[in-house]
C-alpha positions in Angstrom: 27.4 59.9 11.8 29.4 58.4 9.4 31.2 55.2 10.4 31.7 53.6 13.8 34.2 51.2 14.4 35.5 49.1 17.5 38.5 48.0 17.9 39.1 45.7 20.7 42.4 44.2 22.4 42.9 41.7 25.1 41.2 43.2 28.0 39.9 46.6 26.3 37.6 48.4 24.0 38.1 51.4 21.8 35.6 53.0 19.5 35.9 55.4 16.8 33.4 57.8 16.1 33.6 60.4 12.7 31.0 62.9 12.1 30.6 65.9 9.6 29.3 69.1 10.0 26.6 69.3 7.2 26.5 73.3 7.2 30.3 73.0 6.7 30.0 70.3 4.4 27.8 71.7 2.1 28.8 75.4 2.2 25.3 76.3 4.3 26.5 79.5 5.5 23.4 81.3 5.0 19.9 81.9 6.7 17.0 82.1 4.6 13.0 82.7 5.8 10.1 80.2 3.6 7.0 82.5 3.4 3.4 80.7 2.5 1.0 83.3 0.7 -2.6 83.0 2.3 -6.1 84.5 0.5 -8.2 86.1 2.8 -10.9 88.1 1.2 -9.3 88.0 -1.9 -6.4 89.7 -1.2 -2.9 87.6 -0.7 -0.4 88.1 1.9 2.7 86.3 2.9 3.5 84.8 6.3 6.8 84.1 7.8 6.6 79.8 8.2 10.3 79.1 8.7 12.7 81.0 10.2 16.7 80.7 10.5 16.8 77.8 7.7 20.4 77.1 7.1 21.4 77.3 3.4 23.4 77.9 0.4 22.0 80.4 -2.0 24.1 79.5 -5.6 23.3 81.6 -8.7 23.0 79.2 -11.8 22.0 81.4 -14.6 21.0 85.3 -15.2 18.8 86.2 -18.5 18.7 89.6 -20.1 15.9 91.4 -21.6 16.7 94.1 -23.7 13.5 94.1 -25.4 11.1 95.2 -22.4 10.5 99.1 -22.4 12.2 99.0 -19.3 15.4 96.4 -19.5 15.5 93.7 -16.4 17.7 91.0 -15.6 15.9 87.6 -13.9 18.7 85.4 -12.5 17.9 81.7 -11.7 19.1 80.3 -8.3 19.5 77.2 -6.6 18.7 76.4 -3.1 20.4 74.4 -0.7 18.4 73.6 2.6 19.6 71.3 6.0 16.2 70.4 6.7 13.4 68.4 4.8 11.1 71.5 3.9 7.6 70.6 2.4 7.5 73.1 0.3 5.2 74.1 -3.0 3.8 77.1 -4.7 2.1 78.7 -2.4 5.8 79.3 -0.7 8.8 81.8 -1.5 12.2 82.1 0.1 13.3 85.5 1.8 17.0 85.3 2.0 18.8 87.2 5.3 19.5 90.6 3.0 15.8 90.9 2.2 15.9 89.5 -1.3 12.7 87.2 -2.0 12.7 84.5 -4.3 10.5 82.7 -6.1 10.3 78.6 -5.9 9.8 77.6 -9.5 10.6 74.1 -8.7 11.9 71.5 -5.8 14.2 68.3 -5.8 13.9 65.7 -3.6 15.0 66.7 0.5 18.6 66.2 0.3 18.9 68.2 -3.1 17.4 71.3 -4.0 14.6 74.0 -4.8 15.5 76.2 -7.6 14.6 79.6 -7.7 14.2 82.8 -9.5 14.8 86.3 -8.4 14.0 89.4 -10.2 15.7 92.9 -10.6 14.6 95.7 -10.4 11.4 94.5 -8.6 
């Protein structure tokens, strides 16, 4: 909630109530899944921890490389998120269409993670 404000008259009472929408707000028109890897054995896998997080997937930056024997772009993204997610490396994002990315870094709650998807995989 915003603001509330009361107004009052002689014998009545109005209030005044303005919310926003943060998923309108903030462009979160997305759904994204946050995996955890676990070890068992020695071999990793990934479990689904979160499911149906709201967010805005925004690509920052893509690099190149011409120099591999097989050329591959790596494009940087950054994550918007409505909830506080505790998140850290043993996590990755799956975004609705499959793609996974990797968290290279997080901001504080109300900003960020930045992350880094790869093509081909």
């Amino acid at each position: 909630m915003d603001c509330l404000d009361r107004a009052t008259g002689d014998l009545r009472a109005r209030w005044r109530c303005e919310t926003r929408n943060v998923s309108v707000a903030y462009g979160l028109d997305d759904t994204i899944s946050i995996e955890k890897s676990y070890t068992v054995s020695g071999t990793t896998t990934w479990r689904t921890w979160r499911t149906g997080v709201r967010a805005h997937v925004q690509p920052m930056d893509t690099v190149i490389d011409t120099k591999a024997a097989t050329p591959s772009t790596t494009t940087g993204y950054r994550i918007f998120v409505e909830e506080d997610l505790d998140v850290d490396h043993t996590c990755r994002v799956r975004g609705a269409d499959g793609t996974i990315y990797t968290i290279t870094g997080a901001l504080a709650p109300t900003e960020s993670a930045n992350c880094r998807s790869s093509w081909p995989k």
